[in-house]
Backbone as CSV, one residue per row, in Angstrom:
resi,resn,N_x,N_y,N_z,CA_x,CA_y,CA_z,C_x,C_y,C_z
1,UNK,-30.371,41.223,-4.566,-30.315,39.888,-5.133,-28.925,39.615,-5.657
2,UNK,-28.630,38.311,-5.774,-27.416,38.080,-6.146,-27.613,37.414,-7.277
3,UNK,-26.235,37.892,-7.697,-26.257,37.062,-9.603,-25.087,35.914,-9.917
4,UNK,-24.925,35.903,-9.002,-23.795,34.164,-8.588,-25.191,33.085,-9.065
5,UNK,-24.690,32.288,-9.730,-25.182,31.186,-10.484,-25.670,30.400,-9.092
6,UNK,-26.387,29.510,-9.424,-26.700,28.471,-8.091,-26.078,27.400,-8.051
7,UNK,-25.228,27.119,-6.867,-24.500,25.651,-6.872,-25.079,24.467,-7.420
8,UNK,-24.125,24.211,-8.183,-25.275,22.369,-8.930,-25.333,21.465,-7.080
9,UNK,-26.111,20.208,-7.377,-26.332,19.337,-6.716,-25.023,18.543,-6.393
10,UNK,-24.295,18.821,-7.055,-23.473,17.564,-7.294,-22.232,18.200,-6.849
11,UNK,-22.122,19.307,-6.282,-20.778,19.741,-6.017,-20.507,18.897,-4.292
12,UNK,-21.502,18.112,-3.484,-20.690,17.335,-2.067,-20.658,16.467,-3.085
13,UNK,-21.068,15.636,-3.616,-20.645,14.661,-4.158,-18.912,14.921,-5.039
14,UNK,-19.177,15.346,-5.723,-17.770,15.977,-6.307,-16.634,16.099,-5.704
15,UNK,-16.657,16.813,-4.419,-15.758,17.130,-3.285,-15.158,16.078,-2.491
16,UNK,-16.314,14.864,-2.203,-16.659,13.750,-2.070,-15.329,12.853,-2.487
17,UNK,-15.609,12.762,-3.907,-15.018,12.404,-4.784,-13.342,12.424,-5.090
18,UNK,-13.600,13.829,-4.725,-12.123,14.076,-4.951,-11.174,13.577,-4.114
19,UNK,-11.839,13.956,-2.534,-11.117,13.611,-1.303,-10.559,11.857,-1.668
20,UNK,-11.617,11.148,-1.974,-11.553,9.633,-2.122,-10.528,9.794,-3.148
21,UNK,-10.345,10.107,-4.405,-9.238,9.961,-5.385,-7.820,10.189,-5.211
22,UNK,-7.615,11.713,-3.952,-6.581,11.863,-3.259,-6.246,10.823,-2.436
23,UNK,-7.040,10.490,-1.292,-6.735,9.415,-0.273,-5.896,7.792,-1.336
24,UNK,-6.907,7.990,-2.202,-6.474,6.658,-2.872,-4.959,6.834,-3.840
25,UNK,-5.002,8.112,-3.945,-3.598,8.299,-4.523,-2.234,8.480,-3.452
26,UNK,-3.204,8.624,-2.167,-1.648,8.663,-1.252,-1.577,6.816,-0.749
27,UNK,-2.680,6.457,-0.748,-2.916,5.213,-0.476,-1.615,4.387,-1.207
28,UNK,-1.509,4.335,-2.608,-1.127,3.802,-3.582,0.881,3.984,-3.476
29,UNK,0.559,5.474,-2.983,2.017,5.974,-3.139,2.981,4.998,-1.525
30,UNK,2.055,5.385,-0.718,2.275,4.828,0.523,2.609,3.329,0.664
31,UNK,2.054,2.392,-0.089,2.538,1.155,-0.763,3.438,1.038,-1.643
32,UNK,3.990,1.487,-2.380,5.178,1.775,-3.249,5.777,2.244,-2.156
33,UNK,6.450,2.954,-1.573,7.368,3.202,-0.459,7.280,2.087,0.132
34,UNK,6.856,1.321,0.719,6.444,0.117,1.809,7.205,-0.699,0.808
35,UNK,6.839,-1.000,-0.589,7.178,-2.017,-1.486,8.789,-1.937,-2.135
36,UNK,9.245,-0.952,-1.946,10.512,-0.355,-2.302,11.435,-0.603,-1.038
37,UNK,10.735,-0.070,-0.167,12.176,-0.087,0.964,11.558,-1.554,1.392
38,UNK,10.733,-2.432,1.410,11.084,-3.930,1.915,11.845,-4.463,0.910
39,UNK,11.640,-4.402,-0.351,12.380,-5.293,-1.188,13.902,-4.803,-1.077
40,UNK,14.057,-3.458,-0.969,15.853,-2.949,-1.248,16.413,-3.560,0.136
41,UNK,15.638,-3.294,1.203,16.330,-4.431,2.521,16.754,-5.814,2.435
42,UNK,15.998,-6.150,1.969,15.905,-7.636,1.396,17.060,-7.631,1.079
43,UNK,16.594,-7.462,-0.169,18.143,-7.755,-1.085,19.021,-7.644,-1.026
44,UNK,19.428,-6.232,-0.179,20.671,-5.746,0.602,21.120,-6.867,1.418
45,UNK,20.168,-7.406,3.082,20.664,-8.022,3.734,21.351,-9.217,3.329
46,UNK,19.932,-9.968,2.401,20.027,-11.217,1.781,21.673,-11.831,1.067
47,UNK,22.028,-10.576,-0.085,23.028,-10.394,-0.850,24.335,-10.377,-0.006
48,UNK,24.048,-9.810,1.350,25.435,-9.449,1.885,25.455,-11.021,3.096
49,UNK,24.494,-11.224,2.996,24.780,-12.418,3.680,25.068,-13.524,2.836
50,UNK,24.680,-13.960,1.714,25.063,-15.126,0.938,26.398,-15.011,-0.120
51,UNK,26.921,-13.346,0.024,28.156,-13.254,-0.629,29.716,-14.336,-0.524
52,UNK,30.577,-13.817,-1.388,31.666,-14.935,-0.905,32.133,-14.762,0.184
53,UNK,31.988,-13.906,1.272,32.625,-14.279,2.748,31.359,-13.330,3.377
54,UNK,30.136,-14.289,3.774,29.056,-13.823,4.537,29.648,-13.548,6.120
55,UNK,29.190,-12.562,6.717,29.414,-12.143,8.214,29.344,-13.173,8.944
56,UNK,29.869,-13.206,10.055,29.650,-14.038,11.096,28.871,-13.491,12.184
57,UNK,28.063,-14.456,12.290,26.506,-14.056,13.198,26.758,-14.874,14.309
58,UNK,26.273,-14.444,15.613,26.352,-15.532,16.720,24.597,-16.072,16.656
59,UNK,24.534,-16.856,17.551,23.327,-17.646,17.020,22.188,-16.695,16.929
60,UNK,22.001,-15.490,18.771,21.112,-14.745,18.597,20.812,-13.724,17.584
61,UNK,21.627,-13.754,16.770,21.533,-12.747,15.468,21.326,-12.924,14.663
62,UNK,21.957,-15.057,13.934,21.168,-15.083,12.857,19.496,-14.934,13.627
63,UNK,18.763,-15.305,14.499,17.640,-15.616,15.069,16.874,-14.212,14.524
64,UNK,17.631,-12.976,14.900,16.851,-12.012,14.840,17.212,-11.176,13.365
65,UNK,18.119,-11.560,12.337,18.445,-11.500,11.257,17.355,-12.520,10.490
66,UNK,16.610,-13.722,10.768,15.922,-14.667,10.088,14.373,-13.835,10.669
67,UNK,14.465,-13.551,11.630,13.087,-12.777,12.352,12.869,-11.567,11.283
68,UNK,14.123,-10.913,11.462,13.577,-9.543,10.345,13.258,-9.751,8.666
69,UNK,13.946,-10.971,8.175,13.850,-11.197,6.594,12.513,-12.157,7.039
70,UNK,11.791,-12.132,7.941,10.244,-13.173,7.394,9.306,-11.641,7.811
71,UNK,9.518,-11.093,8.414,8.808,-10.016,9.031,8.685,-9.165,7.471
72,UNK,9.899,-9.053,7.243,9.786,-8.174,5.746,8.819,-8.500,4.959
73,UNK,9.280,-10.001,4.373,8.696,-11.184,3.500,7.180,-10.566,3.738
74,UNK,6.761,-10.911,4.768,5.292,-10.832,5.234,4.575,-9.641,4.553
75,UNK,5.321,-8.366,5.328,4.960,-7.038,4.593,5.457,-6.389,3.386
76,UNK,6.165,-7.518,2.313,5.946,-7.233,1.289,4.744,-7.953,0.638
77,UNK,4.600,-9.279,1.179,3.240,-9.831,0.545,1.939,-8.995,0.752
78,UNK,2.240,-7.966,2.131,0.700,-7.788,2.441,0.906,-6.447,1.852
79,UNK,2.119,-5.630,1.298,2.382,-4.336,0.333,1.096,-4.668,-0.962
80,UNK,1.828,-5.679,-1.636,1.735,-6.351,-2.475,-0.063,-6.514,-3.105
81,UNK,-0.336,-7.342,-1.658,-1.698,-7.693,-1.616,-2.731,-6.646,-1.427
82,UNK,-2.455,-5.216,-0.453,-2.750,-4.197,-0.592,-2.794,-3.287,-1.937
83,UNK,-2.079,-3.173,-2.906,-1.951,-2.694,-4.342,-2.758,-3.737,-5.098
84,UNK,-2.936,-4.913,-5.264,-3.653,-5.219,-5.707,-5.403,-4.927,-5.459
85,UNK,-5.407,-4.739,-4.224,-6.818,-4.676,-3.546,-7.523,-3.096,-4.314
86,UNK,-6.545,-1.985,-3.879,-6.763,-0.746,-4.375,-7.008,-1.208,-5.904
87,UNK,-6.291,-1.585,-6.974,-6.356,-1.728,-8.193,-8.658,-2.489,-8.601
88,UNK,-8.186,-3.813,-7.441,-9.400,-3.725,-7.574,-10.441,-3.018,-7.236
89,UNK,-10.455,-2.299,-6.177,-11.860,-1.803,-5.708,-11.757,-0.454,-6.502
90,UNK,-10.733,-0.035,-7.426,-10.588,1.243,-8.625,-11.524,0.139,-9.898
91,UNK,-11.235,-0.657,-9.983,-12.124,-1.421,-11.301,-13.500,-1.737,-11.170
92,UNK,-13.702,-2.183,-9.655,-15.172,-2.315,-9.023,-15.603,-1.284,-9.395
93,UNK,-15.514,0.284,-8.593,-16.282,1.174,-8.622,-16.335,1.742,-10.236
94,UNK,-15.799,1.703,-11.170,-15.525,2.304,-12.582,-16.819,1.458,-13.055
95,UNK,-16.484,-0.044,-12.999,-17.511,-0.917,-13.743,-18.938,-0.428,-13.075
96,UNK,-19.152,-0.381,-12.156,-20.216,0.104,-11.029,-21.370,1.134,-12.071
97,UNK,-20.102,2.233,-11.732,-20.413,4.146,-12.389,-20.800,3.803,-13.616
98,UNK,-20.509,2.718,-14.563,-20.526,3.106,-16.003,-21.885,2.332,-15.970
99,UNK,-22.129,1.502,-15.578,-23.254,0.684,-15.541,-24.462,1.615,-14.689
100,UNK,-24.359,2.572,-13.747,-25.130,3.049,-13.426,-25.446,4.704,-14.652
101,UNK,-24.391,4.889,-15.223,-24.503,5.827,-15.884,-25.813,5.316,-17.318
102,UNK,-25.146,4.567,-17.741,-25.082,3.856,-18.865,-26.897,3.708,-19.059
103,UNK,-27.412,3.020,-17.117,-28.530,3.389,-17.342,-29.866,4.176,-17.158
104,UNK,-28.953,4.832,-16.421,-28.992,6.754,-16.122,-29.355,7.261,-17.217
105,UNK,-28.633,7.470,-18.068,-28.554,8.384,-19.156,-28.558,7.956,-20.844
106,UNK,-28.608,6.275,-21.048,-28.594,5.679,-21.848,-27.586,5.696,-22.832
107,UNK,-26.585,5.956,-22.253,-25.275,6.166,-23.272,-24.116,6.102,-22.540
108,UNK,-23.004,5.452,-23.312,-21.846,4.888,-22.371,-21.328,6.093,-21.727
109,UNK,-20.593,5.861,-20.239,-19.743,7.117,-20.381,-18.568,7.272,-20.925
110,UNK,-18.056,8.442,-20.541,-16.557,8.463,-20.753,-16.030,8.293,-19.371
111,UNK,-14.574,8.342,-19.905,-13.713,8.135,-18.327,-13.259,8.952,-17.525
112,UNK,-13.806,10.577,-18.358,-13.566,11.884,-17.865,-14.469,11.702,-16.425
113,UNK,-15.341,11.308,-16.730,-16.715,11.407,-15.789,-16.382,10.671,-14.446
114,UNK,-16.098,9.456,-14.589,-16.213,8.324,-13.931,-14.548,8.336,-12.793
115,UNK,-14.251,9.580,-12.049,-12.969,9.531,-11.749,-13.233,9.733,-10.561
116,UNK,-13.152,8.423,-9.445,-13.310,8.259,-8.442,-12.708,7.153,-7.941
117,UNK,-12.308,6.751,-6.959,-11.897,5.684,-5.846,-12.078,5.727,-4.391
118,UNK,-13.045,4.407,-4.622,-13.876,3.981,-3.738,-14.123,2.678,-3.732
119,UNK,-14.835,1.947,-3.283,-15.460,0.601,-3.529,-16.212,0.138,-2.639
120,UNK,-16.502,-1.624,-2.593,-17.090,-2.051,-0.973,-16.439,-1.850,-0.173
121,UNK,-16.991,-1.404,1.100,-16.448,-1.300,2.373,-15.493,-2.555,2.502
122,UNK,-15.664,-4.030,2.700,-15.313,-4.583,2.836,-13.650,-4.722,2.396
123,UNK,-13.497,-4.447,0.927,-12.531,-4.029,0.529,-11.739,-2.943,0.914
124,UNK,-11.754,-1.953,1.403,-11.717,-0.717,1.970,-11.223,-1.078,3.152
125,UNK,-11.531,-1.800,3.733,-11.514,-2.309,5.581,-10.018,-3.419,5.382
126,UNK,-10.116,-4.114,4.049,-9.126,-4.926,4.064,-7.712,-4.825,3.546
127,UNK,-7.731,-3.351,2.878,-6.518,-2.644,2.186,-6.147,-2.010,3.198
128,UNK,-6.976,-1.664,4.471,-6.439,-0.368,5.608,-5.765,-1.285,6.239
129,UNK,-6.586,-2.804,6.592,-5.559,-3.920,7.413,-4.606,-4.326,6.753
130,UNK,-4.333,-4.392,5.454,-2.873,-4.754,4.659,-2.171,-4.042,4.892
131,UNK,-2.474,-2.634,5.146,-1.223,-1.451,4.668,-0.606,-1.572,6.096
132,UNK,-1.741,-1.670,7.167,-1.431,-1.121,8.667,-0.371,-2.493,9.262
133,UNK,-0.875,-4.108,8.530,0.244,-4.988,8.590,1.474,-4.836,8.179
134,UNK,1.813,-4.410,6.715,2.796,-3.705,6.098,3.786,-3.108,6.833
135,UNK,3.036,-1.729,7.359,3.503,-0.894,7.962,4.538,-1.703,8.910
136,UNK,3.739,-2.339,10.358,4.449,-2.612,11.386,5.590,-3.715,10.972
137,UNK,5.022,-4.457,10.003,5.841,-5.987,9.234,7.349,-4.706,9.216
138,UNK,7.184,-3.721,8.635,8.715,-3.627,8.094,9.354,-3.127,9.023
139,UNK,8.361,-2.022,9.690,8.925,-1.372,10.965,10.203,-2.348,12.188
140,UNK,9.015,-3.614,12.455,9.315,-4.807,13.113,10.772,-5.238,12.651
141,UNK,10.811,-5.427,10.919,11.664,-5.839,10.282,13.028,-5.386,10.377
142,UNK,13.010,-3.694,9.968,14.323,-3.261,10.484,14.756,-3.060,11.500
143,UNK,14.020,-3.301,12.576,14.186,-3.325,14.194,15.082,-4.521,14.319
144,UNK,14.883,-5.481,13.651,15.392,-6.852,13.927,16.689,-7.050,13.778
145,UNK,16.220,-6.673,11.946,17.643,-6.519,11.274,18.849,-5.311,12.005
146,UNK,18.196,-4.460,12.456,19.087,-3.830,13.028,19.653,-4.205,14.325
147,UNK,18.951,-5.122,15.087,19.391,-5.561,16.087,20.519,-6.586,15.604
148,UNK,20.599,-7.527,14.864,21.257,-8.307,14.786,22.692,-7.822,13.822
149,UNK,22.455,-6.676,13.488,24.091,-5.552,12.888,24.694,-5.238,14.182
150,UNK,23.868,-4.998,15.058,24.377,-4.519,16.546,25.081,-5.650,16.991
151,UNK,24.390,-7.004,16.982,25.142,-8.108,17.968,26.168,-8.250,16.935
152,UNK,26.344,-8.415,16.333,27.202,-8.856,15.055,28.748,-7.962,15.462
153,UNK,28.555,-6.438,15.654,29.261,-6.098,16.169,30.357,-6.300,17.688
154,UNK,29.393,-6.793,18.212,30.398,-7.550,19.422,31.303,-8.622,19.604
155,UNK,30.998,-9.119,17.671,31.622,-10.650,17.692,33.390,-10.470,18.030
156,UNK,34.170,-10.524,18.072,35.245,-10.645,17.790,36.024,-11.202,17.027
């Protein structure tokens, strides 16, 4: 016979749990990068173009210089809109847990307990399409912008 204690119930759930709190913490981080390098592009390009002697662009470059600063624009709104989404579906599921605890067990919880991220699917489905817009928005973005440093170079 063995004298190892018996696994509680709650250890897939737990595991569960955790995985979701990680995912949601790379989730979070992964938007901050997205939200950092669109805005420092930005500002970079933006700044060096409206300085006291802005570059000279031939037409196809401002085209694809105006292509990459809306492409950005875009995937910083949908950075943006993504961090907010996570923030909410972290407040959904908390309010959720405490209310199911609360009448579970008849007493508030704590916040030790309640450490998870998750939410409605729906939400879930719509932070993966923000991030995955994000993503290509900036990708797209410095493609552009970089194309139009390239033509820029041929000007004479």
């Amino acid at each position: 016979m063995s004298d190892a204690p018996p696994k509680p119930d709650y250890e897939p759930a737990k595991i569960f749990n955790d995985l979701q709190k990680d995912l949601g913490a790379r989730i979070s981080t992964f938007i901050n990068h997205l939200l950092v390098l669109d805005a420092g592009i930005l500002s970079i390009t933006i700044s060096a173009f409206l300085g006291i002697q802005p570059p000279r662009f031939a037409v196809d470059a401002l085209i694809s210089l105006r292509t990459g600063w809306w492409l950005l624009t875009i995937a910083l709104i949908c950075a943006l809109t993504a961090a907010f989404c996570v923030l909410l579906a972290q407040t959904l599921v908390q309010d959720a847990l405490r209310n199911w605890y609360r009448e579970k067990f008849k007493e508030p919880a704590t916040t030790a307990e309640l450490k998870v991220f998750a939410g409605p699917p729906w939400l879930r489905w719509l932070i993966r399409l923000l991030v995955i817009v994000a993503f290509l928005g900036t990708v797209a973005g410095i493609a552009f912008i970089s194309a139009a440093a390239s033509q820029m170079l041929r000007i004479p």
